[in-house]
BATORMAR-908357 format. One record per residue (C-alpha): residue number from 1; residue in one letter; x, y, z. Coordinates in steps of 0.2 Angstrom, whole numbers. Example, Ala and Ser with C-alpha at 12.3 -4.5 7.8 and 13.67 -1.06 7.14 Angstrom:
<sites>
+-----+-----+-------+-------+-------+
:   n : res :    px :    py :    pz :
+-----+-----+-------+-------+-------+
:   1 :   A :    62 :   -22 :    39 :
:   2 :   S :    68 :    -5 :    36 :
+-----+-----+-------+-------+-------+
</sites>
This chain:
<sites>
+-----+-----+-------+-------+-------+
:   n : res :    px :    py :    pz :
+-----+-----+-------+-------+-------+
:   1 :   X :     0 :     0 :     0 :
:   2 :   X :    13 :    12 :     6 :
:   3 :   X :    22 :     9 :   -11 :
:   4 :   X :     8 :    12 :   -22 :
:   5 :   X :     6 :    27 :   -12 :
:   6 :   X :    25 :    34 :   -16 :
:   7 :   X :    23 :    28 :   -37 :
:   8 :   X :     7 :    39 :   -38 :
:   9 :   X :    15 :    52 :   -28 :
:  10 :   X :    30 :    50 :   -41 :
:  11 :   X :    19 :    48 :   -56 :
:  12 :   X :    11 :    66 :   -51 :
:  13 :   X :    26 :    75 :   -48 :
:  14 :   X :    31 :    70 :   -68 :
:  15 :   X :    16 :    74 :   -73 :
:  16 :   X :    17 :    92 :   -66 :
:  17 :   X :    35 :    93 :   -72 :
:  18 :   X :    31 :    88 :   -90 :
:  19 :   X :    16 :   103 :   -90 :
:  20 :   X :    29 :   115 :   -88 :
:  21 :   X :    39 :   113 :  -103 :
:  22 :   X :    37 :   124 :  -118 :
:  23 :   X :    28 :   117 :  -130 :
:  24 :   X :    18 :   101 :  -124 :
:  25 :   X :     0 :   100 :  -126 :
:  26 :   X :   -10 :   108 :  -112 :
:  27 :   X :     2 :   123 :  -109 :
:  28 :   X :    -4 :   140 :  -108 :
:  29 :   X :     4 :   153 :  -117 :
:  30 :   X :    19 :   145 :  -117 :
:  31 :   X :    36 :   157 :  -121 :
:  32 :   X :    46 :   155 :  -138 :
:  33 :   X :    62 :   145 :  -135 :
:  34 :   X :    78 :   152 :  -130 :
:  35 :   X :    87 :   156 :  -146 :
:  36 :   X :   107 :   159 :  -144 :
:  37 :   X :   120 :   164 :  -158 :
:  38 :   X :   138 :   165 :  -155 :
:  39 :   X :   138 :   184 :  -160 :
:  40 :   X :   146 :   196 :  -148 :
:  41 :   X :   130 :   207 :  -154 :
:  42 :   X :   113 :   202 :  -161 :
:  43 :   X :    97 :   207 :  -166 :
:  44 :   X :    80 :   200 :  -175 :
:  45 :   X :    66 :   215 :  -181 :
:  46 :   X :    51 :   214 :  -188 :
:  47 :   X :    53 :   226 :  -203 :
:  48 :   X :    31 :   231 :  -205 :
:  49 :   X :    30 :   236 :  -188 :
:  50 :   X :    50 :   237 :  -182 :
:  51 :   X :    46 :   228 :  -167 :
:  52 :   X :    64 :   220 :  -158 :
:  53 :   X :    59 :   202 :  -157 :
:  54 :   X :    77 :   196 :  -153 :
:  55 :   X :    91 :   205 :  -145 :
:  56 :   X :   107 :   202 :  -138 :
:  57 :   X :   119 :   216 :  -132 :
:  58 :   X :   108 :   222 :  -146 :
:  59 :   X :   112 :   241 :  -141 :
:  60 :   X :   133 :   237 :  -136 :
:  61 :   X :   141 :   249 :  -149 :
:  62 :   X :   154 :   240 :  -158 :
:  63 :   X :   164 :   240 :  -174 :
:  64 :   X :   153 :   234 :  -191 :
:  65 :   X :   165 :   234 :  -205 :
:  66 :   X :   156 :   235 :  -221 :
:  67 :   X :   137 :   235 :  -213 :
:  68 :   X :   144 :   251 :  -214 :
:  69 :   X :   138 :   254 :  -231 :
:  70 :   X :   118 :   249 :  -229 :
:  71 :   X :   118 :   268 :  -221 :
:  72 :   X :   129 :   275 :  -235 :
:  73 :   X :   118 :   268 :  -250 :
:  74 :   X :   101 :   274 :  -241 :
:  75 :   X :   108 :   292 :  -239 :
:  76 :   X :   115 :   292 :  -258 :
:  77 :   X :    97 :   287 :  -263 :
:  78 :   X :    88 :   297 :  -253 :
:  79 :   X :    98 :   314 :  -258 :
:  80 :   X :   106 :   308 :  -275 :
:  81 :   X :   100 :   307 :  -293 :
:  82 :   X :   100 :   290 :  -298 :
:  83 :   X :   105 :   294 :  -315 :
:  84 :   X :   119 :   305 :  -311 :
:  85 :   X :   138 :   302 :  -319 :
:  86 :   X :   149 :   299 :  -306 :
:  87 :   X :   167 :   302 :  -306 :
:  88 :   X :   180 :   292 :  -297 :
:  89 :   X :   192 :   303 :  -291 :
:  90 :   X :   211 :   299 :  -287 :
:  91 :   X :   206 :   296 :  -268 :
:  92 :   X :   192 :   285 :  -273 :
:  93 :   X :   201 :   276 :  -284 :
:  94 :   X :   216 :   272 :  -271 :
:  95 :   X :   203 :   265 :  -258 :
:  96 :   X :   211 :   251 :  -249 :
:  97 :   X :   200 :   236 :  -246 :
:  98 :   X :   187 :   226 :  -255 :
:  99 :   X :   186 :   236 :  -272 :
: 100 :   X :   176 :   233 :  -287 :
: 101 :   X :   193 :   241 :  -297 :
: 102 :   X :   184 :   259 :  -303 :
: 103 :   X :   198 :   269 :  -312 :
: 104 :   X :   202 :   289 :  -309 :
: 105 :   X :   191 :   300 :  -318 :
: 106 :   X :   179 :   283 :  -322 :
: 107 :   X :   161 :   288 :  -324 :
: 108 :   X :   146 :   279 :  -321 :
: 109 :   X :   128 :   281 :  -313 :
: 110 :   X :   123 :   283 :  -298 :
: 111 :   X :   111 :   268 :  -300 :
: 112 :   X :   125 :   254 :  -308 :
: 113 :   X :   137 :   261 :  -293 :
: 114 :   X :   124 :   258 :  -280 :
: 115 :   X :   125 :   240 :  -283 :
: 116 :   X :   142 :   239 :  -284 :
: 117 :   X :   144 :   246 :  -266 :
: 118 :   X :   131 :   231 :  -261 :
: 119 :   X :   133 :   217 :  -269 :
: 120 :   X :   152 :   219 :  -268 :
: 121 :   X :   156 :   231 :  -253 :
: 122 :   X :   166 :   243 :  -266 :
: 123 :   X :   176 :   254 :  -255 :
: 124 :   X :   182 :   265 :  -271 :
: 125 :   X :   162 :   263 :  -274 :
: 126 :   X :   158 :   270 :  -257 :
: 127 :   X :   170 :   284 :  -260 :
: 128 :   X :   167 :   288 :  -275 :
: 129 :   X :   147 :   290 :  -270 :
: 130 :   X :   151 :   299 :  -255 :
: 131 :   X :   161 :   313 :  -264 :
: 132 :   X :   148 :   315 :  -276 :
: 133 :   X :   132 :   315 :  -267 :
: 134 :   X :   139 :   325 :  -252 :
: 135 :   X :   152 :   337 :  -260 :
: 136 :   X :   167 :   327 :  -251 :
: 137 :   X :   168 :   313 :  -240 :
: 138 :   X :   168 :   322 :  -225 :
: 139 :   X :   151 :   331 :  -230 :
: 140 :   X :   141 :   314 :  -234 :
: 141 :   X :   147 :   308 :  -217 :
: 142 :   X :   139 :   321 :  -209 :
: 143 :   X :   122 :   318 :  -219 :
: 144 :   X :   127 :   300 :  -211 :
: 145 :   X :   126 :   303 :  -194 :
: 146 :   X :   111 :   318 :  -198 :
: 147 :   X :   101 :   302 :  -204 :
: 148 :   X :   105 :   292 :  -189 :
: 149 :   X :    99 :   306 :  -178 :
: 150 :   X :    82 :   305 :  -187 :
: 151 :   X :    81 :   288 :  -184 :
: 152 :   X :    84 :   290 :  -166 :
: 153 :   X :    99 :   277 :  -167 :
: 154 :   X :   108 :   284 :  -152 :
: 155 :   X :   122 :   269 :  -152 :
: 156 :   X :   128 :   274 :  -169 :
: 157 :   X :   141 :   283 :  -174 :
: 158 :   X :   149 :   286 :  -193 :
: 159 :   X :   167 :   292 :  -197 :
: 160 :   X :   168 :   286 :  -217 :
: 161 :   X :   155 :   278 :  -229 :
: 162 :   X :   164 :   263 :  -231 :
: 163 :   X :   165 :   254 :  -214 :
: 164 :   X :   185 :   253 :  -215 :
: 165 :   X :   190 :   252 :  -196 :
: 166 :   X :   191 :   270 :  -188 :
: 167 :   X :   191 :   279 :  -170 :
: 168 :   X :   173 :   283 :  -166 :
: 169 :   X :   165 :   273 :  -177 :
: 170 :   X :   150 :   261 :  -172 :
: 171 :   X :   135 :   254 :  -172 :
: 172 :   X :   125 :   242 :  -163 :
: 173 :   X :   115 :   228 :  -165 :
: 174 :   X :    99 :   234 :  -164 :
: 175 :   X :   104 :   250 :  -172 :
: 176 :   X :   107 :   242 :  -187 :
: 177 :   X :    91 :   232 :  -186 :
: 178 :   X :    81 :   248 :  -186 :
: 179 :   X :    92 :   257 :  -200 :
: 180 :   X :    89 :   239 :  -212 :
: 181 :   X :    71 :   239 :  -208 :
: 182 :   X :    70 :   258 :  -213 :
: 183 :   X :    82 :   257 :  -228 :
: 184 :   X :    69 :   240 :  -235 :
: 185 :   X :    55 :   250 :  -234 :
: 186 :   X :    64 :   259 :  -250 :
: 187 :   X :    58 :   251 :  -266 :
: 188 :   X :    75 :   256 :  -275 :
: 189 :   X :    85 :   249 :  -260 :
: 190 :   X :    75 :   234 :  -257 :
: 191 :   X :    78 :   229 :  -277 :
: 192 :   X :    98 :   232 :  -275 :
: 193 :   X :   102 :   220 :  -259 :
: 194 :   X :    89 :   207 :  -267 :
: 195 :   X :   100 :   205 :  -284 :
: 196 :   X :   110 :   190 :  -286 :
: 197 :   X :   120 :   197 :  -302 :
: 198 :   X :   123 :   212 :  -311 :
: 199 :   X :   129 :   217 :  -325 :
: 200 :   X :   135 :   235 :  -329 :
: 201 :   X :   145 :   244 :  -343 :
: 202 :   X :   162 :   247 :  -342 :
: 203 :   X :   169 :   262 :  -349 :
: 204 :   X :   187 :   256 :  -351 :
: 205 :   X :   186 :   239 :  -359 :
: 206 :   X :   176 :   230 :  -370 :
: 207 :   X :   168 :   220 :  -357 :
: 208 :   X :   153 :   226 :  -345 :
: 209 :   X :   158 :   223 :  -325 :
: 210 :   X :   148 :   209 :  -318 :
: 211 :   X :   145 :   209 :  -300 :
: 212 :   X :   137 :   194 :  -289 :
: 213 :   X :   132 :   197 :  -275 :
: 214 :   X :   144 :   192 :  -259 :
: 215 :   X :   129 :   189 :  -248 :
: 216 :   X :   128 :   167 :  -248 :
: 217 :   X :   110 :   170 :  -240 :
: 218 :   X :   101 :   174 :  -253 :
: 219 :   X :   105 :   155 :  -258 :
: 220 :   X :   104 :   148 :  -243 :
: 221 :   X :    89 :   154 :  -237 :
: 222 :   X :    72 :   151 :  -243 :
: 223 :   X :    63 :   169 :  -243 :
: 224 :   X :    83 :   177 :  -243 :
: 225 :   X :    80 :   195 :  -249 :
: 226 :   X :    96 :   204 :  -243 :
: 227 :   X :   107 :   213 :  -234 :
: 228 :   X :   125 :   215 :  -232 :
: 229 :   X :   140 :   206 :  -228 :
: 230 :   X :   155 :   214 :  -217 :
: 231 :   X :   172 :   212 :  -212 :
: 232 :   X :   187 :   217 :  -204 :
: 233 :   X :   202 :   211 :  -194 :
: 234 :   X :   196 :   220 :  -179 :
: 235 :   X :   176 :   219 :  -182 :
: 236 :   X :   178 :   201 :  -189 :
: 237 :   X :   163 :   194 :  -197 :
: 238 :   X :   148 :   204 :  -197 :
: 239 :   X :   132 :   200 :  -207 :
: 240 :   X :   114 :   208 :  -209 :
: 241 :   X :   102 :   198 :  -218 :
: 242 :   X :    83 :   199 :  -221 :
: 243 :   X :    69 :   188 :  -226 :
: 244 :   X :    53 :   186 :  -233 :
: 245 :   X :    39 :   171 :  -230 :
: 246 :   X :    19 :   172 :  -232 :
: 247 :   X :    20 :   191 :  -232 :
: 248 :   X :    30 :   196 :  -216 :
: 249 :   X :    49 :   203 :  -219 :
: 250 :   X :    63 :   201 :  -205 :
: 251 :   X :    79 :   207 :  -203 :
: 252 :   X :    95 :   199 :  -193 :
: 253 :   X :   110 :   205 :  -187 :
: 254 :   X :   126 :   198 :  -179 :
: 255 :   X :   142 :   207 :  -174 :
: 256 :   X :   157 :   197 :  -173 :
: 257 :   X :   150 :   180 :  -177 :
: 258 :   X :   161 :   167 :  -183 :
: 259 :   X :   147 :   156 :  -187 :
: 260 :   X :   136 :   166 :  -195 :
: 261 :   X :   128 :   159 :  -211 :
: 262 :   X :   119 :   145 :  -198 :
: 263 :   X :   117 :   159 :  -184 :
: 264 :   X :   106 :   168 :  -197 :
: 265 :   X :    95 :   152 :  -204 :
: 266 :   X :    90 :   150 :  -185 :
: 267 :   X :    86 :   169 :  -180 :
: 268 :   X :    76 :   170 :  -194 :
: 269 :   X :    67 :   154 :  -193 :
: 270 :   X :    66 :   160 :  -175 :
: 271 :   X :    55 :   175 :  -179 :
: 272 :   X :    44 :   167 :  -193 :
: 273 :   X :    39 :   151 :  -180 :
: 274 :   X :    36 :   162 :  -167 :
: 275 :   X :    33 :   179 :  -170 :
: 276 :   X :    21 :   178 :  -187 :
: 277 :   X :    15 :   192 :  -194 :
: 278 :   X :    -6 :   195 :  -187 :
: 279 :   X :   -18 :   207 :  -191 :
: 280 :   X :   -23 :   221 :  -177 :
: 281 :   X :   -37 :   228 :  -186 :
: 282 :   X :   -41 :   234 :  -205 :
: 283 :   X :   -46 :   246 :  -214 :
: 284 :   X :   -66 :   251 :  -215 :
: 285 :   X :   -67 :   239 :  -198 :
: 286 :   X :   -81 :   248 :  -189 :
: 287 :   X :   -77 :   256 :  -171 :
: 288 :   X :   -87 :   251 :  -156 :
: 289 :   X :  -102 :   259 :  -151 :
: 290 :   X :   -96 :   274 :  -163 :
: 291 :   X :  -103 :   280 :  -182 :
: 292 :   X :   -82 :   278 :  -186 :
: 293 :   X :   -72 :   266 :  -195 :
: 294 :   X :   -54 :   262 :  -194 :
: 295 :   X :   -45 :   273 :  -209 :
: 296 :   X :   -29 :   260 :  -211 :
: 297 :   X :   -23 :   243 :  -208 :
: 298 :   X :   -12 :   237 :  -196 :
: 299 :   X :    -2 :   222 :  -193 :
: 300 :   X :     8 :   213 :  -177 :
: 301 :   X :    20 :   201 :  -174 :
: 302 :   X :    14 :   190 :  -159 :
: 303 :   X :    20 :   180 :  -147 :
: 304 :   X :     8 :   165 :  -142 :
: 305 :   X :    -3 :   172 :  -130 :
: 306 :   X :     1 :   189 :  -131 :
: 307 :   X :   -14 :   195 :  -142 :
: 308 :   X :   -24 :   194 :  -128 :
: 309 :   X :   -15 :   206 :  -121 :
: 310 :   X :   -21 :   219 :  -134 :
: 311 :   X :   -31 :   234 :  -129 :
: 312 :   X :   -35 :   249 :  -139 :
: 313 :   X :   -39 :   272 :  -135 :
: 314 :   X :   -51 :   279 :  -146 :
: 315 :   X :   -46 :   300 :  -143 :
: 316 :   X :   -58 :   310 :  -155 :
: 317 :   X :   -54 :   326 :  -166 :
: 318 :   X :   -62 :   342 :  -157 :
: 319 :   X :   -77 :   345 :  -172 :
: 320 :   X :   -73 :   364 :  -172 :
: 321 :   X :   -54 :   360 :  -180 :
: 322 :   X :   -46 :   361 :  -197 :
: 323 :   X :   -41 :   342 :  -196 :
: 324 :   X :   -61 :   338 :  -191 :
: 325 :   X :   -62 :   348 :  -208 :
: 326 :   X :   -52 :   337 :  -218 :
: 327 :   X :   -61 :   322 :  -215 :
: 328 :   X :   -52 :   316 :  -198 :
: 329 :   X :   -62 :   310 :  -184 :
: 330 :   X :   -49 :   305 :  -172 :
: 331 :   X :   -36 :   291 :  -167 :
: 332 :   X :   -36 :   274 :  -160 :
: 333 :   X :   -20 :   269 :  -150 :
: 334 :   X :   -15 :   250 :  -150 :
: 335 :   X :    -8 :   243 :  -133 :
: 336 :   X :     0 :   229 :  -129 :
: 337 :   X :     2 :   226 :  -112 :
: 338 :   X :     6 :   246 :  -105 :
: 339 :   X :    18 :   248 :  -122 :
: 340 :   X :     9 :   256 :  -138 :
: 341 :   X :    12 :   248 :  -153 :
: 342 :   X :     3 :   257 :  -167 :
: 343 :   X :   -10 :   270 :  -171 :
: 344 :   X :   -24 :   271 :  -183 :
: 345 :   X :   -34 :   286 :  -191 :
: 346 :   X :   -53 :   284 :  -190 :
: 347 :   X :   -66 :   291 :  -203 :
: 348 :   X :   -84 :   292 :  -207 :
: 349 :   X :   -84 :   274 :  -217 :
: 350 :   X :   -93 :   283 :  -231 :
: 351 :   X :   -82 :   300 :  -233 :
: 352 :   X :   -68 :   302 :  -246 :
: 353 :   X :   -53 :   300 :  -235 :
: 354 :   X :   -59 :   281 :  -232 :
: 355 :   X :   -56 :   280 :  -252 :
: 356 :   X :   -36 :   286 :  -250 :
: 357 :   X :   -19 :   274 :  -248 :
: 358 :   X :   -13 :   268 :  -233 :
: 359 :   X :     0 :   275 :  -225 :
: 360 :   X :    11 :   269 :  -212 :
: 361 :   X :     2 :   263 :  -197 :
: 362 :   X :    16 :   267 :  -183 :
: 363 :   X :    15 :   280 :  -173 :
: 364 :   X :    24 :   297 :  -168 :
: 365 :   X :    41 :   294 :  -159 :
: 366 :   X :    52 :   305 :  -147 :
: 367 :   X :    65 :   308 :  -159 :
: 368 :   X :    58 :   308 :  -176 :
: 369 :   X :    45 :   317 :  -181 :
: 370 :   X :    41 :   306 :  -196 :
: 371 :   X :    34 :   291 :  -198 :
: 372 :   X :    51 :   280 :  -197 :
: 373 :   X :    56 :   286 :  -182 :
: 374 :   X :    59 :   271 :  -168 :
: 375 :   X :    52 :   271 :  -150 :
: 376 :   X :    65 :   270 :  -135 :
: 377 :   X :    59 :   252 :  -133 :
: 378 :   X :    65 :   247 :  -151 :
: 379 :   X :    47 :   248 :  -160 :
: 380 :   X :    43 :   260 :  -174 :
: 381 :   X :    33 :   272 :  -166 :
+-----+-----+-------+-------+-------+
</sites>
C-alpha cells in the first residue's frame, strides 16, 4: 500500500513537471524557445512594424565593418540622382579594401554604382558615391550621422562611408536592425540588396563589369531577400540579412559572429515560427459603439498568447478643428500590455478619406518626427 502510495505520488510530480515545458499540449501561453548565436552582438526585427523580437547586447556599440555601407547607400538614394555620372576621383580610386577596381576619372551612374557598393562592398564605390552626393567625403558623413539622428539610433556613430575600421565609429545591433528595416521600406533599396548578379558597362574595356552578390543568404535561405555582408580584422565577421515568407519581412543582425551563415537560418526561422506576422485591425473595420471606421490597416508580430493582451484608445478630433475639416475624426492607439504599438486614423466609413492609400500605421516617436522614427523600446513608433 505504502508503495503504491509513493509511485502515484512519483507519477504526479512527472506529470506536473512535464506541463511545464514549452511546447507540450496543455500549456498556456507558453514562451518562444531560448534562441542563442555566438555573436558578440545580435538582433531579430520585424521590418512592418519594427518591433525588436530578438536582441542580444543588441544596443553594445561596436565595430561593423562594411554593414557600414547599408547607411551609405540609403543616404545616396535618398539625396542623389540616380541617373547622375559619377566620377571616381584619385582618392576613390586608391581606396584600400574590398574594391570593385573603378579607375580615376571613371564615370558611371549613380544607380550601376549603387549596386556595386552592395553586392560587392566597393570601398572605391563607397568613396566615390560619398564625394559625389555629399560634395566630399567628410560632408556625406555628416548627412550619415544627420540620418542616424532621425532615426533616433543613439548607439551609432559614422566616421567614413565605407565601414574601413576608424576611431569613433560604431553601431549596434539593434541600431542596425532599425536602419535595415528603414532602408527595405525603399523600393530602390529593397531591389539592390535582393540582386544576385549584375551586369553593368564598363567604360574602359570592351567588357561590362559583372558583380554577384557576396551575400551566400540569398542561396541559402528560402525567402533570402538581402542585406550586407561585413568584415574586418578588428570587427571580424559581421552580417545583416533579411527575409521574406507568407507576407512578413525580417531582418537579422550579428556582430562578430564566426558562425554566421547558420546563426542567421536559425534567427530567422526563430522570428517566422514564433513571431508571425497577425492582423490588429483593417481598414473600414467599424469602431465600437461609434458611427467611425478604422481609416488603415495594421499588422503585429505576436508571441503566443500575447494577443490577448491587446487593448485599444479611441481620442476623438475636437469638431470645431481644421483636421475635423479634412475628414479626420480621431485616433485609435493599439496597446499591448502598457507599451503602444501602433496608431490608426478613424473616418466616417462613407467619406472620401476612407477612399485614400494607406499610409504607415506606426506611430509618432520622441526623436523623429516622421513616420520612421523608432520608440526607446526598439518599435517604430
Amino acid at each position: 500500500m505504502r508503495l503504491a502510495c509513493i509511485t502515484n505520488r512519483l507519477i504526479a510530480i512527472a506529470i506536473a513537471a512535464l506541463m511545464l515545458l514549452p511546447g507540450l499540449p496543455g500549456t498556456a501561453d507558453a514562451a518562444p524557445e531560448t534562441m542563442r548565436t555566438g555573436a558578440r552582438g545580435a538582433a531579430l526585427i520585424d521590418v512592418e512594424s519594427g518591433r525588436i523580437l530578438y536582441s542580444h547586447n543588441g544596443d553594445k556599440p561596436m565595430l561593423i565593418a562594411s554593414l557600414t555601407k547599408i547607411m551609405t547607400a540609403i543616404v545616396a538614394i535618398e539625396h542623389g540622382k540616380l541617373s547622375d555620372m559619377v566620377e571616381t576621383s584619385v582618392r576613390a580610386a586608391g581606396k584600400e579594401g574590398s574594391s570593385i577596381y573603378l579607375r580615376r576619372g571613371e564615370k558611371m551612374s549613380l544607380h550601376n554604382m549603387l549596386y556595386g557598393l552592395m553586392l560587392r562592398s566597393g570601398n572605391d564605390a563607397a568613396t566615390a558615391i560619398a564625394e559625389h552626393v555629399g560634395g566630399s567625403e567628410e560632408g556625406f558623413v555628416h548627412l550619415m550621422n544627420d540620418k542616424a539622428e532621425m532615426l533616433g539610433l543613439a548607439n551609432s556613430q559614422f566616421m567614413n562611408p565605407s565601414g574601413l575600421d576608424a576611431e569613433g565609429h560604431y553601431a549596434s545591433a539593434n541600431d542596425l536592425a532599425k536602419l535595415t528595416a528603414y532602408a527595405l521600406k525603399n523600393p530602390v533599396f529593397k531591389e539592390i540588396v535582393k540582386t544576385k548578379s549584375k551586369s553593368a558597362p564598363n567604360p574602359n574595356d570592351n567588357w561590362n563589369y559583372l558583380w554577384k552578390n557576396k551575400n551566400k543568404m540569398l542561396t541559402m535561405y528560402e525567402g533570402a531577400d538581402g542585406v550586407k555582408t561585413g568584415y574586418t580584422k578588428k570587427s571580424l565577421r559581421c552580417l545583416v540579412s533579411s527575409a521574406t515568407r507568407g507576407g512578413q519581412q525580417l531582418v537579422a543582425v550579428t556582430l562578430n559572429d564566426s558562425d554566421d551563415w547558420n546563426d542567421h537560418q536559425r534567427l530567422l526561422s526563430y522570428g517566422f515560427n514564433h513571431y508571425p506576422l497577425s492582423e490588429v485591425t483593417h481598414k473600414g473595420q467599424p469602431v465600437s459603439g461609434y458611427p467611425l471606421a478604422v481609416g488603415r490597416t495594421l499588422r503585429y508580430p505576436f508571441a503566443e498568447g500575447e494577443k490577448a493582451q491587446l487593448r485599444n484608445k479611441l481620442t476623438l478630433v475636437d469638431a470645431r478643428s481644421a483636421a475635423y475639416l479634412l475628414g479626420e475624426r480621431g485616433t485609435l492607439d493599439w496597446f499591448l500590455g502598457d507599451e503602444r504599438i501602433g496608431s490608426t486614423p478613424v473616418y466616417d466609413p462613407n467619406g472620401s478619406r476612407m477612399g485614400l492609400p494607406d499610409k504607415p500605421a506606426w506611430t509618432t516617436g520622441e526623436r523623429a518626427a516622421v513616420a520612421a522614427g523608432m520608440s526607446p523600446r526598439g518599435s517604430f513608433r
